[in-house]
N, C-alpha and C positions, 0 to 999 in steps of 0.2 A: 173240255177240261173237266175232269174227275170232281166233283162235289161245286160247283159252280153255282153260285148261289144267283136265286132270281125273286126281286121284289117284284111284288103286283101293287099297283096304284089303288089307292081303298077308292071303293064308293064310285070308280068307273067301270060298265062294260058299254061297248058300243057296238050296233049291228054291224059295222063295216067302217073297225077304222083304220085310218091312213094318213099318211101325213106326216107323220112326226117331222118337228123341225126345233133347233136349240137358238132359241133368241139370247145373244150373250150379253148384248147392251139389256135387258131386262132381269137377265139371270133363271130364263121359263123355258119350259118347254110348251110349246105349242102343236096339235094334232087335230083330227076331224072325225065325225061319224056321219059319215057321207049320206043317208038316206035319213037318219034323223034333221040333218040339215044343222048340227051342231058342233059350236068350234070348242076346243076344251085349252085349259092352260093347267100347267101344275108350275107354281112361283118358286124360288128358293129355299123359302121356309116349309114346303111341304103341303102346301094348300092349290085346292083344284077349285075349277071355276070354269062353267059354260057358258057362250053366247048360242042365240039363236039368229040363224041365217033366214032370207027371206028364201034362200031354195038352195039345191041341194049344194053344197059344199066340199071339193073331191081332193084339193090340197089349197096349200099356203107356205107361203115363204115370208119370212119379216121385210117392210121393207127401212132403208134407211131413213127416210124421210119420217119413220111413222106410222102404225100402223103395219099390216100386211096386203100382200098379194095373194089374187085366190083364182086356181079352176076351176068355175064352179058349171050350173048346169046350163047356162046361156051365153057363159062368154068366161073373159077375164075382167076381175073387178080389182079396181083398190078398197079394201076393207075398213072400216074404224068400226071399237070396238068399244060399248059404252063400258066409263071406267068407274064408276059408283063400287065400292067394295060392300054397299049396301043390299044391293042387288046380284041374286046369286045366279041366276037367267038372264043376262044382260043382253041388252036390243042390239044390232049390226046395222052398221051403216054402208051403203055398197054404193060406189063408182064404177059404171062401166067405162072399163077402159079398152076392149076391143069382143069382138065376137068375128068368129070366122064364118065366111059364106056357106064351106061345107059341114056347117055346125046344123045337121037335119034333126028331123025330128027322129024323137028315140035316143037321140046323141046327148053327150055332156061330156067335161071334161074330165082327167082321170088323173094321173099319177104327174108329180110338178118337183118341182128344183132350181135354185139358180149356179148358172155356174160360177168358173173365180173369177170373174170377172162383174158380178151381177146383174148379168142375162137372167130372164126368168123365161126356163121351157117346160113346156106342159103339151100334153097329147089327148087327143079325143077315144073315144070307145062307142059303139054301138050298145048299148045297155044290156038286151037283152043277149047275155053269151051265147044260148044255145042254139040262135040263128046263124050266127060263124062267119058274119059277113066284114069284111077288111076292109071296112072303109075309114079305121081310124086315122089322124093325121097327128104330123109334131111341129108346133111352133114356138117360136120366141119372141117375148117381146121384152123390149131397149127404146133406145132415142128415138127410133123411128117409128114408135107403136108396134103395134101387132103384125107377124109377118104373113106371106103368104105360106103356104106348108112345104115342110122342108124334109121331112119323111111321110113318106103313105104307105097303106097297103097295110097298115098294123089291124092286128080283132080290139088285141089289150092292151094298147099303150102301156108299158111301165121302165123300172130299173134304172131310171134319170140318174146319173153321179158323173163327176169328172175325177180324172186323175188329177196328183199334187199337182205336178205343174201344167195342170188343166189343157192338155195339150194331146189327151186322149178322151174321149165322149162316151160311153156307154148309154145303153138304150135295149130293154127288154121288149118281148110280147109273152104275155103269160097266161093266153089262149090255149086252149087244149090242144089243137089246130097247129101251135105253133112251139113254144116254148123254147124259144131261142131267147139267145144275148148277144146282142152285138155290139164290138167295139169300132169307134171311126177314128179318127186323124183331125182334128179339131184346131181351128185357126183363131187362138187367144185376140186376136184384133179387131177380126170380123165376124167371130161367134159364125162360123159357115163350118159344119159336119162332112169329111169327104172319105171316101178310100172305106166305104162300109165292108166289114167280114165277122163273121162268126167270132163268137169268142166262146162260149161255152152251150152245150145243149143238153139241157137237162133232161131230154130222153136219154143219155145215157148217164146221169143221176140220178135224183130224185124230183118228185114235185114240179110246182111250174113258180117260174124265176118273176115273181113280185117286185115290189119295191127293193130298192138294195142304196148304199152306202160304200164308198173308199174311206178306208183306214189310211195313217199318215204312211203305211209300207206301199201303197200304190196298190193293196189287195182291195179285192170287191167282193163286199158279202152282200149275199141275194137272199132273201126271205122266200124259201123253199114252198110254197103253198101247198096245201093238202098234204102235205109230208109232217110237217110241224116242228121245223129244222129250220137253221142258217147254216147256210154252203160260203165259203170264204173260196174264193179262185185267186192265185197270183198274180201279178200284169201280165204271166204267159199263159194263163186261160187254165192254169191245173189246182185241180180243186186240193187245197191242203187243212182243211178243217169243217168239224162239222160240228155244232153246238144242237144239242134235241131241246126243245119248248115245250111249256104244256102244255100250248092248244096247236092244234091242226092248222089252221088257216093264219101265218106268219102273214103278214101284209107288207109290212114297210120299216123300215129301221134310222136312225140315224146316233152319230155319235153329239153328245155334248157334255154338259158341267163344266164346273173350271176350268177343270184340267182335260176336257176333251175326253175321257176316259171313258163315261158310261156311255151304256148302248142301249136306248129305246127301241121297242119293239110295238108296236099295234097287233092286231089281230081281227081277225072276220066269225062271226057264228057260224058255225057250221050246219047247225042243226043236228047233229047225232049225238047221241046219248054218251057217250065217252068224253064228248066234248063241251057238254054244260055247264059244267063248274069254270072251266078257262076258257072257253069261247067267246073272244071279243073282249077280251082284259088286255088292258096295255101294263109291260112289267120293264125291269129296268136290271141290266144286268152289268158285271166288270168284266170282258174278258180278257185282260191283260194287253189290252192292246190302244194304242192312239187314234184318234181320229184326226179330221179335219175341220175347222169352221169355218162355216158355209157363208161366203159373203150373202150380209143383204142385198134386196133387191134395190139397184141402184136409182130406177127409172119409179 
């Protein structure tokens, strides 16, 4: 959209962040800067505010009960989050609530979501990209705790979103390697992912398909990495929009505010000289379109 205005959040940039998520019982958005190992909140009246994690911190979802849910570098935790508005670096309190066996070293967790149901799934990553090795996994955890893994074989875990009547799964790898999207067949009761196929591949786009969000039209917009773009596909896999950023490295997106309208965006440093000034600022955009709100995490 022609002249599309984009706020930048003052007074944040992050090496790698990710995460965004809209807490509506708060009125906040909440996101991460995964190797600073810091969680950030911006409140309703425009005011921003970090915790520090005891290790690295890769997403978060609110949960209902209280607090958040997190991927972080050794497992899944339940979060508290010290609430002194005193304190502008507030301490993190962390519950392990599962860790996976194939959780090796070099490994942590990476890109996370709940569905409409509030399941919280999240996927692992080998850290190091430019070894290429597939041993990330995707789990969920619910009333039964932590599962065993329910997709393999991923470099980058990412792209976690459902459709409206969550009744479709999407699920990225945004590995050089890889850079697919795929859609599943998703069993709103049993939270069980089936009938996996291609939905879009951004070798014949742009970029590689990061974190991403459904809009309330059943579209999926995918944070384009290294291109420095959002790609918007229909629920029949055909790309009908494309929004340009000002940094290169898009990471993750989601819709909230009120009215569901605005669209957070994170971003990663790139490190190249084009990209300094916006590299790793998170900014807040309207694109005329609806979102979703993302149940908390129920468990």
């Amino acid at each position: 959209m022609a002249g599309l205005s984009i706020e930048r959040i003052a007074g944040v940039q992050c090496a790698t962040g990710e995460s965004p998520a809209w807490d509506a019982a708060a009125r906040a958005w909440y996101w991460v800067d995964i190797p600073a190992r810091c969680i950030w909140r911006l409140d309703a009246a425009g005011r921003t505010r970090s915790w520090q994690a005891p290790e690295m911190v890769a997403c978060v979802a609110p949960r209902a009960r209280g607090g958040l849910i997190a991927g972080m570098e050794t497992g899944m935790f339940k979060v508290e989050l010290e609430s002194s508005d005193l304190i502008d670096n507030g301490s993190v309190a962390v519950t392990l609530l599962g860790k996976p066996a194939e959780l090796g070293a070099g490994m942590r967790f990476n890109d996370g979501r709940t569905d409409r149901q509030g399941r919280f799934w999240s996927g692992t990553m080998f850290m190091d990209m430019s070894a290429g090795k597939d041993i990330g996994q995707l789990y969920r955890y619910d009333a039964n705790g932590l599962s065993a893994p329910i997709v393999s074989g991923l470099f980058t875990q990412n792209g976690l979103s459902w459709s409206p009547d969550g009744r479709t799964m999407y699920l990225s790898d945004s590995h050089p390697n890889s850079r697919l999207v795929w859609a599943f067949d998703y069993d709103v009761a049993t939270g069980v992912p089936s009938n996996r196929r291609v939905f879009a591949n951004l070798a014949e786009h742009v970029g590689r398909p990061d974190g991403a969000v459904v809009d309330a039209d059943g579209c999926y917009w995918s944070c384009a990495n290294d291109a420095g773009c959002l790609l918007r596909f229909t629920p029949e896999g055909k790309l009908d929009r494309r929004i340009d950023l000002p940094f290169l490295k898009p990471s993750m997106c989601t819709f909230g505010g009120d009215d569901l309208k605005t669209l957070i965006v994170t971003s990663i440093v790139s490190g190249k000289p084009e990209d300094a000034e916006w590299g790793g600022a998170v900014v807040l955009l309207r694109p005329g379109v609806q979102g979703l709100a993302d149940a908390p995490c129920a468990f």
